[in-house]
DODOTOR-906538 format. One record per residue (C-alpha): residue number from 1; residue in one letter; chain; x, z, y. Coordinates in steps of 0.25 Angstrom, whole numbers, plus 5000, padded with zeros to 4 digits. Each point is the difference from the previous one (the first is absolute). Layout:
# DODOTOR-906538
<rec pos="NUM" code="A" unit="A" X="X" Z="Z" Y="Y"/>
...
This chain:
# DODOTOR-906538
<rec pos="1" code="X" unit="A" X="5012" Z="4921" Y="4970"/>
<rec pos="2" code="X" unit="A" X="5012" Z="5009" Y="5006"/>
<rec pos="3" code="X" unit="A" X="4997" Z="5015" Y="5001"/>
<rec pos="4" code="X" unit="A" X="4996" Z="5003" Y="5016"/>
<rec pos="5" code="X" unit="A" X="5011" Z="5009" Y="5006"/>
<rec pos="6" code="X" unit="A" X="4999" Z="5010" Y="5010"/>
<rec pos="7" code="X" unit="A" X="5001" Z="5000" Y="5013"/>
<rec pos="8" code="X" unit="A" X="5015" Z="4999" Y="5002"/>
<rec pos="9" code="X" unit="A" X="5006" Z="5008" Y="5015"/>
<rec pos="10" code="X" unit="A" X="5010" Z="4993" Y="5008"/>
<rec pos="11" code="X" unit="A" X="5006" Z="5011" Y="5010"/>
<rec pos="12" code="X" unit="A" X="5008" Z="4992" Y="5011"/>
<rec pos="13" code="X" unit="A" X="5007" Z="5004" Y="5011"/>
<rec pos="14" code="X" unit="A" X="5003" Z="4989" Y="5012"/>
<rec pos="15" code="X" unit="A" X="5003" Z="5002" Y="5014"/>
<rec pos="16" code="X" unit="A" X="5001" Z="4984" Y="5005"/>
<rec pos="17" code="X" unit="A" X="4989" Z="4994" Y="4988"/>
<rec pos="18" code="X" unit="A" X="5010" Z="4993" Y="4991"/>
<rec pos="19" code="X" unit="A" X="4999" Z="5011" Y="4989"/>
<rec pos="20" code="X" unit="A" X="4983" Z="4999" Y="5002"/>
<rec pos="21" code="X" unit="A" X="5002" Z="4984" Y="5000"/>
<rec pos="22" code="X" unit="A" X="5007" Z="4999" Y="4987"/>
<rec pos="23" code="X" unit="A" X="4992" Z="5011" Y="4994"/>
<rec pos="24" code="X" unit="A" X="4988" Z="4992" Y="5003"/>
<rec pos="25" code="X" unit="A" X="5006" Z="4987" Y="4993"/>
<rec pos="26" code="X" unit="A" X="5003" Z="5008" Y="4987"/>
<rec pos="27" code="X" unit="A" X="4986" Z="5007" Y="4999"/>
<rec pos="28" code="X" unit="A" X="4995" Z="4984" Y="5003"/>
<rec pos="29" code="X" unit="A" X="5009" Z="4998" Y="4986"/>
<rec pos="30" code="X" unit="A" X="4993" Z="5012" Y="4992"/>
<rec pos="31" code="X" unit="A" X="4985" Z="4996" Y="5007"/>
<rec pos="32" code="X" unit="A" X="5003" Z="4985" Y="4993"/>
<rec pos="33" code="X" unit="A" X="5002" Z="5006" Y="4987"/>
<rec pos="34" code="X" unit="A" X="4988" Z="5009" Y="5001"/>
<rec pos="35" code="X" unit="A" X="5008" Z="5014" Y="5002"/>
<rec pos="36" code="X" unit="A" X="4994" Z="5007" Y="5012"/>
<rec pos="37" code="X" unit="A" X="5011" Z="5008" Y="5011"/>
<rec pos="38" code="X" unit="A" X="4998" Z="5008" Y="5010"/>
<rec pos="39" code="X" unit="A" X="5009" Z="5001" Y="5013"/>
<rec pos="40" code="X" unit="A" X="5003" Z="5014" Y="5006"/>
<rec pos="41" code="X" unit="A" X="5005" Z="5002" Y="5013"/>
<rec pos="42" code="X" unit="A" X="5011" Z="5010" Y="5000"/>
<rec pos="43" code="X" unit="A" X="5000" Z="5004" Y="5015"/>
<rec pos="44" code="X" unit="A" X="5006" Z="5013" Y="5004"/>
<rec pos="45" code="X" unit="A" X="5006" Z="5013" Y="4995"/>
<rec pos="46" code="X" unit="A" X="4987" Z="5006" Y="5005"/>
<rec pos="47" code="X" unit="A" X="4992" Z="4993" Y="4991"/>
<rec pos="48" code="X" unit="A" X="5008" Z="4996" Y="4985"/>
<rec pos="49" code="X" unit="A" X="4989" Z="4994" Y="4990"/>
<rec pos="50" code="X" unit="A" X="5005" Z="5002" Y="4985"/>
<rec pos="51" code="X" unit="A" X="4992" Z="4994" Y="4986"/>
<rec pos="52" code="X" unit="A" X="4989" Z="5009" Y="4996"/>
<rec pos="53" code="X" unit="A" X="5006" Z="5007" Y="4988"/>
<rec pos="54" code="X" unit="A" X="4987" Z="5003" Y="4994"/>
<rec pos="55" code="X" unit="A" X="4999" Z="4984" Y="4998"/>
<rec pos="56" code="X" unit="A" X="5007" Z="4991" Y="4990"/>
<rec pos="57" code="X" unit="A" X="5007" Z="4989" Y="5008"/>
<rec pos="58" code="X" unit="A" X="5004" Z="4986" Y="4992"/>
<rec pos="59" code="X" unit="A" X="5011" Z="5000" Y="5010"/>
<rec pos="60" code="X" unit="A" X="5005" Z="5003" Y="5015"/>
<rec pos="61" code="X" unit="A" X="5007" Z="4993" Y="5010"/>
<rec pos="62" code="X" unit="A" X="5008" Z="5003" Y="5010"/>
<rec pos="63" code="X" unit="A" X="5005" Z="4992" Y="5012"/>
<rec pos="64" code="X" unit="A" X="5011" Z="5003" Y="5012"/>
<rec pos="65" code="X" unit="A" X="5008" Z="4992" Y="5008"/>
<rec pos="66" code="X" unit="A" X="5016" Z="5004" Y="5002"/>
<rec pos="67" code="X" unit="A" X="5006" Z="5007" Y="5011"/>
<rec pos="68" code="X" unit="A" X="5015" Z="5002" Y="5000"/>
<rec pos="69" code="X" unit="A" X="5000" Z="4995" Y="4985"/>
<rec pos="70" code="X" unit="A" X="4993" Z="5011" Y="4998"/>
<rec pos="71" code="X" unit="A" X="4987" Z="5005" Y="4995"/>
<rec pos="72" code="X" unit="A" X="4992" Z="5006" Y="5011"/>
<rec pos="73" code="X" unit="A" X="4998" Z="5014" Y="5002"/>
<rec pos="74" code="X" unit="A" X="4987" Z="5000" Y="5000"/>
<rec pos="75" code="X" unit="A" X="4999" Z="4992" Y="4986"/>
<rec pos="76" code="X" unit="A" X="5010" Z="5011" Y="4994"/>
<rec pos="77" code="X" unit="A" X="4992" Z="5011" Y="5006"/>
<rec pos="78" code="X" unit="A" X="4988" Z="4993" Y="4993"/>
<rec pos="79" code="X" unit="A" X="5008" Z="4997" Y="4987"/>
<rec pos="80" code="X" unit="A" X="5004" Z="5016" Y="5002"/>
<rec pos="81" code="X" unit="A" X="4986" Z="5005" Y="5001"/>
<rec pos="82" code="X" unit="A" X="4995" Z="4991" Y="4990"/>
<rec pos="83" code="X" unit="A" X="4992" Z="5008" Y="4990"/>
<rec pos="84" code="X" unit="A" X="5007" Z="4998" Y="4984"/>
<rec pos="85" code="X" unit="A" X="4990" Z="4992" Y="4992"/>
<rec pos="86" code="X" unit="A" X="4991" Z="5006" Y="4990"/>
<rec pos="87" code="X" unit="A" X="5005" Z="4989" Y="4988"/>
<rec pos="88" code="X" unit="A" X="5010" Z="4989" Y="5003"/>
<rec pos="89" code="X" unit="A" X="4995" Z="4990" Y="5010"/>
<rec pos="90" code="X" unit="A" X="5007" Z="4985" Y="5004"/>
<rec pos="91" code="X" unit="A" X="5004" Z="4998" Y="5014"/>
<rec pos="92" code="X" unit="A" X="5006" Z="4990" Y="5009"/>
<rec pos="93" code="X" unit="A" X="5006" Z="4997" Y="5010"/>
<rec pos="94" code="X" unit="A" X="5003" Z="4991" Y="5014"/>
<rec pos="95" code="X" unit="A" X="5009" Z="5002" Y="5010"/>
<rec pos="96" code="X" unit="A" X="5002" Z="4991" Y="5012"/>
<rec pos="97" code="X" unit="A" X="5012" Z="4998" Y="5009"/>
<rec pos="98" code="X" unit="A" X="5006" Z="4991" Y="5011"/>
<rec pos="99" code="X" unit="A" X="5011" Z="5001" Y="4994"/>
<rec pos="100" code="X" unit="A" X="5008" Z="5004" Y="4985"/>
<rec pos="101" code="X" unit="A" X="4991" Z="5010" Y="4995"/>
<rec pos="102" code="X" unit="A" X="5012" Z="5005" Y="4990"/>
<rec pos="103" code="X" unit="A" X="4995" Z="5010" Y="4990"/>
<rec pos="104" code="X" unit="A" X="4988" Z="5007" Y="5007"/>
<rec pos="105" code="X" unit="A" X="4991" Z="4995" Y="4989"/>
<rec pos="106" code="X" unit="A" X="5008" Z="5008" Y="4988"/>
<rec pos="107" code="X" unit="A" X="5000" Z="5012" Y="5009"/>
<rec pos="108" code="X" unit="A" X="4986" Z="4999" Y="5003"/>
<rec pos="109" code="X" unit="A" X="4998" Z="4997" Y="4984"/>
<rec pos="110" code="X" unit="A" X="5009" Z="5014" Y="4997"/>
<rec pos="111" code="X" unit="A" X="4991" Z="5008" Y="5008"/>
<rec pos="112" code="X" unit="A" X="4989" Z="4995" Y="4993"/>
<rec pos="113" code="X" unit="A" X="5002" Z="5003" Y="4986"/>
<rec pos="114" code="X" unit="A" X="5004" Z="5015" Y="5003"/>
<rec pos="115" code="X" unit="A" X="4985" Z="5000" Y="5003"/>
<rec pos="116" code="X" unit="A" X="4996" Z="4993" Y="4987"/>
<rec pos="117" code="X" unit="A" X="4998" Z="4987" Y="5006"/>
<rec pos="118" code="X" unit="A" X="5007" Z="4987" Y="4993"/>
<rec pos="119" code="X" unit="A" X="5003" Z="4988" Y="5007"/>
<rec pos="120" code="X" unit="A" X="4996" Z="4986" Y="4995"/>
<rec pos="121" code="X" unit="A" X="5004" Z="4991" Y="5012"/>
<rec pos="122" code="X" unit="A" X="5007" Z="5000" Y="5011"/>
<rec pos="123" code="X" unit="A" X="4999" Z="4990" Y="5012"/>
<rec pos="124" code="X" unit="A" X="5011" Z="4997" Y="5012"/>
<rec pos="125" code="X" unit="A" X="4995" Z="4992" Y="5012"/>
<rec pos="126" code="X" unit="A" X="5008" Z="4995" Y="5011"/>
<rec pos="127" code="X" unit="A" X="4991" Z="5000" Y="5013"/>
<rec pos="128" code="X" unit="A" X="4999" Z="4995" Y="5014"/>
<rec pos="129" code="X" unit="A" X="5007" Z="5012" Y="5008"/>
<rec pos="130" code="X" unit="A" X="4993" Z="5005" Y="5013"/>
<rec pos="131" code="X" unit="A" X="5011" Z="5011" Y="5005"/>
<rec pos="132" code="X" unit="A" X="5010" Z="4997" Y="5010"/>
<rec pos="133" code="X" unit="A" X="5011" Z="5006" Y="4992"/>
<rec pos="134" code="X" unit="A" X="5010" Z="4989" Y="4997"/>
<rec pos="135" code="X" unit="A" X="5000" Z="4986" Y="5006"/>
<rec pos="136" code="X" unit="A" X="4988" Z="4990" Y="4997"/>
<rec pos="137" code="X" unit="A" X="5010" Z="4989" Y="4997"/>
<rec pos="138" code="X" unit="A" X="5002" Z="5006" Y="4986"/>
<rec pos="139" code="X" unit="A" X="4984" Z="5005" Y="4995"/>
<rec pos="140" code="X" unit="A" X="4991" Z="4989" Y="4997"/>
<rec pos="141" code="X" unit="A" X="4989" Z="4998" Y="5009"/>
<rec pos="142" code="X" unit="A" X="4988" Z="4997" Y="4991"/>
<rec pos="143" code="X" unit="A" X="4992" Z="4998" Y="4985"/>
<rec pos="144" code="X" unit="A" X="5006" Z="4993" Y="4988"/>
<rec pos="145" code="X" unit="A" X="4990" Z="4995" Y="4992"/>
<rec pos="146" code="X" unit="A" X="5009" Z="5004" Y="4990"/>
<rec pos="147" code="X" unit="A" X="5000" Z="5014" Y="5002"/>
<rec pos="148" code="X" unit="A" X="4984" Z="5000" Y="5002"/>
<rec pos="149" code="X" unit="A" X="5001" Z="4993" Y="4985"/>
<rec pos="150" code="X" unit="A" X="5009" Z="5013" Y="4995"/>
<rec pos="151" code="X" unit="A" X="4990" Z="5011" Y="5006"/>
<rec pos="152" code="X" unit="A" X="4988" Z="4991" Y="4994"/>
<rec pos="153" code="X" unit="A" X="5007" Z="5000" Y="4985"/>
<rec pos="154" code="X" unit="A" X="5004" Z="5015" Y="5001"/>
<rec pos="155" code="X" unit="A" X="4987" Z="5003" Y="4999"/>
<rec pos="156" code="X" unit="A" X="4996" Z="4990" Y="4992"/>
<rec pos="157" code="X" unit="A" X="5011" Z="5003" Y="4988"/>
<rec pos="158" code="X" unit="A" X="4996" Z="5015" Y="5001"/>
<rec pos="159" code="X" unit="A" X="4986" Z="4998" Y="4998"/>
<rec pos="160" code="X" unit="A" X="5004" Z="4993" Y="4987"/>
<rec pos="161" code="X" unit="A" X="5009" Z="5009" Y="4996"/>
<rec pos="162" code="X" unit="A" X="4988" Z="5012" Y="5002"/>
<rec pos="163" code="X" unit="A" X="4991" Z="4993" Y="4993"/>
<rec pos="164" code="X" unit="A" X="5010" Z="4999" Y="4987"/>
<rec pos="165" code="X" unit="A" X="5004" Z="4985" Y="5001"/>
<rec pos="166" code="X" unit="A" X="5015" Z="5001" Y="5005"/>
<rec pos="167" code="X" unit="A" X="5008" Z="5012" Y="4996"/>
<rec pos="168" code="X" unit="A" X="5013" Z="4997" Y="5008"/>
<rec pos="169" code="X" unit="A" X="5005" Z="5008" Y="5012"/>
<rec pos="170" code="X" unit="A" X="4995" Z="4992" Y="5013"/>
<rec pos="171" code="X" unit="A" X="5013" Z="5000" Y="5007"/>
<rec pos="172" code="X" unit="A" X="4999" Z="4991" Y="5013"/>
<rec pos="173" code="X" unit="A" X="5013" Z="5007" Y="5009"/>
<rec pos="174" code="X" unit="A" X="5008" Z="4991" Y="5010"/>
<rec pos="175" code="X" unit="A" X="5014" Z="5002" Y="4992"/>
<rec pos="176" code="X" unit="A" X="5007" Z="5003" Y="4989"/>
<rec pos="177" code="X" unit="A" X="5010" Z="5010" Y="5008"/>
<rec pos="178" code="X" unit="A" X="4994" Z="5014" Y="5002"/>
<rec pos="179" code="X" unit="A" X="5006" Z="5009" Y="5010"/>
<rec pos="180" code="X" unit="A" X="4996" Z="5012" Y="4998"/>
<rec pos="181" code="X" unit="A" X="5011" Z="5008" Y="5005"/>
<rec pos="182" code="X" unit="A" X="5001" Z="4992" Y="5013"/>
<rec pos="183" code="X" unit="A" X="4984" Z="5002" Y="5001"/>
<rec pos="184" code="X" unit="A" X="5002" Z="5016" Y="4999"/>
<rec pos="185" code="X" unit="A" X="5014" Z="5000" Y="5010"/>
<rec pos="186" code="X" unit="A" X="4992" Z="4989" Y="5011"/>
<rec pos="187" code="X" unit="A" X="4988" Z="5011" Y="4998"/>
<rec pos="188" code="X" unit="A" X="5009" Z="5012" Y="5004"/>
<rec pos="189" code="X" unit="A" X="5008" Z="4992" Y="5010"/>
<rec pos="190" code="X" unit="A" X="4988" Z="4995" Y="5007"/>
<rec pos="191" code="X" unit="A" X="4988" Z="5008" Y="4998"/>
<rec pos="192" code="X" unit="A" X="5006" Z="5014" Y="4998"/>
<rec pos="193" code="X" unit="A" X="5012" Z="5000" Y="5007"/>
<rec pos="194" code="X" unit="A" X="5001" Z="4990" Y="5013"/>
<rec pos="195" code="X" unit="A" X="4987" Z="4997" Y="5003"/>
<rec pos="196" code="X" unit="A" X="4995" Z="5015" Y="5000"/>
<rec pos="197" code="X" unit="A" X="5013" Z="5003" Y="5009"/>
<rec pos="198" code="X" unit="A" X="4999" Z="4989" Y="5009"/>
<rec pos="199" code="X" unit="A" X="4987" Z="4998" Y="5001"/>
<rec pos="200" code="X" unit="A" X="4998" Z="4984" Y="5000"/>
<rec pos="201" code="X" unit="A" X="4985" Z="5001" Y="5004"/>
<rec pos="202" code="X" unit="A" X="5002" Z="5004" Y="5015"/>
<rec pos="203" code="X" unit="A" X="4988" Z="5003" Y="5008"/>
<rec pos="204" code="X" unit="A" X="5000" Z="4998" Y="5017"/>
<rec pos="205" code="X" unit="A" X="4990" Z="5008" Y="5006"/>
<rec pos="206" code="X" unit="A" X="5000" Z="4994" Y="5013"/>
<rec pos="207" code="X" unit="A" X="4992" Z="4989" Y="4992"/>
<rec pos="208" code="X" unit="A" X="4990" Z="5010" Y="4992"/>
<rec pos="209" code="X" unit="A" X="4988" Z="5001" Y="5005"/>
<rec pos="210" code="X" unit="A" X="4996" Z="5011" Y="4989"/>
<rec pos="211" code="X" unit="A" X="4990" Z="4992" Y="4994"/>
<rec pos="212" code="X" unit="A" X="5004" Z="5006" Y="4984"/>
<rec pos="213" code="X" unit="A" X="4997" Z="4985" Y="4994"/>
<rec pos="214" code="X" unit="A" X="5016" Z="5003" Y="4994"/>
<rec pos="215" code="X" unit="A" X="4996" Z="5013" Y="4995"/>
<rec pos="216" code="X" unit="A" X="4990" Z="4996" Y="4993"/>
<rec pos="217" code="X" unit="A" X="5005" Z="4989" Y="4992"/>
<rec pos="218" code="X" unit="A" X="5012" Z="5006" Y="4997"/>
<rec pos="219" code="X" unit="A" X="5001" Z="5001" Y="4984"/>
<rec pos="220" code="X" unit="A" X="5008" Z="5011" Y="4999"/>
<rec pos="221" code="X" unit="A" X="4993" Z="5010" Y="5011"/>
<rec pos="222" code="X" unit="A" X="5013" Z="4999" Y="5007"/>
<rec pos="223" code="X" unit="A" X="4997" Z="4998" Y="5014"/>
<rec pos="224" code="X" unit="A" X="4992" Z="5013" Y="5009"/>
<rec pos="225" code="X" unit="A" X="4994" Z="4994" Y="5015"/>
<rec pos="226" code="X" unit="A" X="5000" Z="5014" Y="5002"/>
<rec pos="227" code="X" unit="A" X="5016" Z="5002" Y="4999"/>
<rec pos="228" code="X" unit="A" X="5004" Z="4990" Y="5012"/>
<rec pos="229" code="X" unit="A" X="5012" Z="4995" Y="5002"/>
<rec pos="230" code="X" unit="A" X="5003" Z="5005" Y="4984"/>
<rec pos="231" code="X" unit="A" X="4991" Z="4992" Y="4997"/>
<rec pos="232" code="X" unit="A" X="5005" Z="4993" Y="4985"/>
<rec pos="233" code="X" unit="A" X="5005" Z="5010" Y="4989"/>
<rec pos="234" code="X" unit="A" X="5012" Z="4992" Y="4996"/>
<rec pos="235" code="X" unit="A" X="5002" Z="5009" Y="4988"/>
<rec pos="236" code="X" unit="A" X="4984" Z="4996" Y="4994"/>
<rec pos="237" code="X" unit="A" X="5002" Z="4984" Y="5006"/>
<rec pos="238" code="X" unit="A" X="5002" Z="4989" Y="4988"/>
<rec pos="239" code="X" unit="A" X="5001" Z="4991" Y="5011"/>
<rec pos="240" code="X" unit="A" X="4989" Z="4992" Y="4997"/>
<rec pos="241" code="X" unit="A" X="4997" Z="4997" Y="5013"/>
<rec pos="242" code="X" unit="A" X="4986" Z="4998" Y="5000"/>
<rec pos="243" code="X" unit="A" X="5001" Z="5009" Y="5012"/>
<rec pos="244" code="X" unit="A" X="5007" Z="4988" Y="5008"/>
<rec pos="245" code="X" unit="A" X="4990" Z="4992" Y="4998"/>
<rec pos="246" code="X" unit="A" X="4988" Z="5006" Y="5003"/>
<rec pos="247" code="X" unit="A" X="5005" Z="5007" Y="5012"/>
<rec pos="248" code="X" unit="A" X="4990" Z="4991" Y="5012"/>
<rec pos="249" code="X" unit="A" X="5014" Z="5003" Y="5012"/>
<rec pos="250" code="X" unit="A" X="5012" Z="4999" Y="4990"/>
<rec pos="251" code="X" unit="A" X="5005" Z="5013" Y="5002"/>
<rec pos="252" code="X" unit="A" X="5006" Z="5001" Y="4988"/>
<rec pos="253" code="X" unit="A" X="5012" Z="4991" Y="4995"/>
<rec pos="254" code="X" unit="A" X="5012" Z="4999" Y="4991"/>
<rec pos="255" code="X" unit="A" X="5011" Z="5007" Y="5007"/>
<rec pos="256" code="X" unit="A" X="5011" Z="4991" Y="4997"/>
<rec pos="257" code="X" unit="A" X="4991" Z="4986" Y="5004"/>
<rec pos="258" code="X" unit="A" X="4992" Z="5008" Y="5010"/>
<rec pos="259" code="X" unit="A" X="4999" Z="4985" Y="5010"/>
<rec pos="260" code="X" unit="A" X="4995" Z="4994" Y="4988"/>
<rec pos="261" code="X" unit="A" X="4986" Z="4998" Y="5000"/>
<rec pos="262" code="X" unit="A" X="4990" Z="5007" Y="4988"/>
<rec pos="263" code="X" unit="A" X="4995" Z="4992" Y="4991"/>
<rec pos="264" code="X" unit="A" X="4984" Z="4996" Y="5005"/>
<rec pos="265" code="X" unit="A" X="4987" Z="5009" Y="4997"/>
<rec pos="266" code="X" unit="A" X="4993" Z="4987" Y="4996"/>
<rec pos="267" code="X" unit="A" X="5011" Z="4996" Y="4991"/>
<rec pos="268" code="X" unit="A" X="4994" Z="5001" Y="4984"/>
<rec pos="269" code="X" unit="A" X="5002" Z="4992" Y="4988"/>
<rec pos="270" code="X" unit="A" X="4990" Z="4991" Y="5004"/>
<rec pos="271" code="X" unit="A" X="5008" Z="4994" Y="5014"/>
<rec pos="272" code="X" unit="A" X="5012" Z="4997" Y="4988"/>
<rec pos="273" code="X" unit="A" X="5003" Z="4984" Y="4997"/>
<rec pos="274" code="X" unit="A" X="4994" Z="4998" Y="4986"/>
<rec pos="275" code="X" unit="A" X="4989" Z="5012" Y="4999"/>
<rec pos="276" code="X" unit="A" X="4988" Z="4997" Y="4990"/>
<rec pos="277" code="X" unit="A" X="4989" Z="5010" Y="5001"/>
<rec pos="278" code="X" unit="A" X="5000" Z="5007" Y="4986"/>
<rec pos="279" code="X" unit="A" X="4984" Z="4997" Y="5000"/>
<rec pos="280" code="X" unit="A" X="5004" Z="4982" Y="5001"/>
<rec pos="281" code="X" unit="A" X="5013" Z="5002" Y="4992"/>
<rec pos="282" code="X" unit="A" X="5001" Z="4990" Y="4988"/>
<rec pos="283" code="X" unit="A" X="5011" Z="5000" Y="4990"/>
<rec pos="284" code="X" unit="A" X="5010" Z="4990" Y="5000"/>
<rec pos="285" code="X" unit="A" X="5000" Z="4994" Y="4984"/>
<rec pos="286" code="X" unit="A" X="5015" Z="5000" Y="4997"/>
<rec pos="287" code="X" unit="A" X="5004" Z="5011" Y="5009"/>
<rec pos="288" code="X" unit="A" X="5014" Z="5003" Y="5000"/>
<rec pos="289" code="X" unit="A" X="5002" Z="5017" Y="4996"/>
<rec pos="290" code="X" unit="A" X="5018" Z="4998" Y="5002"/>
<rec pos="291" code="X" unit="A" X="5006" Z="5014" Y="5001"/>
<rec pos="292" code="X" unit="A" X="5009" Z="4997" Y="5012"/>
<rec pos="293" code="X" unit="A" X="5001" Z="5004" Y="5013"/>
<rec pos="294" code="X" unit="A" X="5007" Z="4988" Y="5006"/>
<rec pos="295" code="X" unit="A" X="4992" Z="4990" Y="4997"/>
<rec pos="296" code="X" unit="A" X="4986" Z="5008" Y="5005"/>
<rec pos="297" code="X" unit="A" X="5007" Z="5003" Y="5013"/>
<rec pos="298" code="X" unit="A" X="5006" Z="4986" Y="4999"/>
<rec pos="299" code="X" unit="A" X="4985" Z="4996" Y="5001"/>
<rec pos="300" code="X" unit="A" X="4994" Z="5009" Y="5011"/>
<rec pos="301" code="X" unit="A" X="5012" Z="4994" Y="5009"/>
<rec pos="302" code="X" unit="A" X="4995" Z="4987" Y="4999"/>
<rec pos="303" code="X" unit="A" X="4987" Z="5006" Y="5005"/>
<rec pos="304" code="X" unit="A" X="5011" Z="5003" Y="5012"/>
<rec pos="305" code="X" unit="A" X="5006" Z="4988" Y="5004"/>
<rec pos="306" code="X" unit="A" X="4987" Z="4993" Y="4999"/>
<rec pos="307" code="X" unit="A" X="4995" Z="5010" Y="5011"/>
<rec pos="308" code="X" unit="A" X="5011" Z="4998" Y="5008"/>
<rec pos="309" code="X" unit="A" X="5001" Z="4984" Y="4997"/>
<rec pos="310" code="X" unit="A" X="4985" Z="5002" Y="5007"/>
<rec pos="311" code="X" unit="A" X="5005" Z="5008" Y="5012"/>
<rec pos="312" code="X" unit="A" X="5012" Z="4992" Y="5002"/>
<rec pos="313" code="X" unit="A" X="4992" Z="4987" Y="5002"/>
<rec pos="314" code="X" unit="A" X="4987" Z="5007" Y="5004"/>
């Protein structure tokens, strides 16, 4: 019989529910292999939950989507305040995005073993986008069952490898070409240089009716009902725009799409083409675990012109 192992933490970040999704499908892979995980909610700068260093972890896990190609700030404000580890511990990581996730990951990973954490897997998973920041023609629109097979494996390979039956680095990334100097230029450009100076979350406070719902969402403690009609801090946004789509009047938009509507409350994982709930999900026995990008978003835009196929003749 194997060794029972600890109770391993899973801290995630996810402002639309992709990154929750696909954590909840790789801690069904560790369940069927009989490795327990827990998901932790990383909600707010107000409130960072970190490991408890006076426990001996088997592993942690970290999840984040991608924003600009870029890490979000609040995951390297938690990667920055993350206490260093008593003894050397194995980690891993996930990171979703709508689009080329480039090298977050390895940035992510770099962080992590200043503090004594050493990586053992790494997972890149391509999403159904909710932001109205480029043209729906090009995202996909729903769930391959591919990539649900991919999150479902992750966890699965690492629960083998923790428990000493698989020694191999667990490397399930989109692509072979890693741009980590366009991740970090992209970051700068977007995050800490144009966005901050031009502010592309607008607010219109002829729409506000001060009910604070944006306020207290807001990952990144950026937004203050109190300073109306100042009411974003552009140099503290990660322009996740959680803000967007919680706000009940639509006072707040994308300033260069500012006719286009925001993306719904209502919309979640769930209303996506192809969702499997994590708790129903059975695994596919010859999944297919290929490393490219191309093929996984050829598949989710099949999911698309089905959908459309529908409309058109619906």
């Amino acid at each position: 019989m194997k060794d029972k192992l600890n109770l391993i933490p899973l801290y995630y970040f996810s402002a639309s529910g992709n990154t929750k999704y696909c954590s909840q499908l790789v801690q069904r892979g560790f369940q069927d292999k009989s490795v327990s995980i827990e998901l932790i909610r990383i909600k707010s700068v107000r409130d960072l939950t970190f490991p408890d260093k006076s426990k001996s972890y088997p592993a942690i896990g970290l999840a984040f989507p991608i924003y600009e190609f870029m890490v979000p700030r609040i995951i390297l404000i938690w990667l920055n305040q993350l206490p260093t580890a008593n003894q050397t511990t194995p980690v891993f990581i996930i990171d979703t995005s709508g689009g080329l996730p480039c090298n977050s990951a390895e940035i992510a990973m770099d962080l992590l073993r200043k503090k004594n954490y050493e990586p053992i897997g790494v997972l890149e998973v391509p999403t159904p986008t909710v932001e109205p920041f480029f043209d729906n023609k090009y995202y996909p629109a729903g769930w391959n069952r591919e990539i649900l097979d991919r999150c479902y494996y992750f966890g699965a390979l690492l629960a083998k490898k923790l428990r000493k039956e698989d020694n191999r680095f667990i490397d399930l990334r989109l692509g072979r070409f890693r741009f980590r100097k366009l991740t970090k230029y992209m970051y700068r450009f977007f995050i800490e240089g144009w966005s901050s100076s031009a502010g592309l979350i607008r607010f219109d406070p002829s729409k506000c009716n001060r009910c604070g719902a944006c306020e207290r969402v807001c990952p990144m403690a950026a937004i203050n009902i109190q300073q109306i009609p100042n009411l974003i801090n552009h140099n503290r946004c990660m322009f996740c725009a959680t803000c967007i789509r919680t706000c009940p009047y639509h006072a707040i938009k994308i300033s260069y799409r500012p006719k286009k509507s925001p993306p719904s409350a209502i919309w979640t994982p769930k209303s996506r083409p192809g969702y499997i709930d994590p708790e129903k999900y059975h695994y596919s026995k010859n999944p297919s675990l290929g490393s490219g990008y191309l093929r996984l978003l050829i598949g989710m835009m099949r999911v698309k012109k089905i959908l459309m196929n529908k409309r058109i003749n619906g």
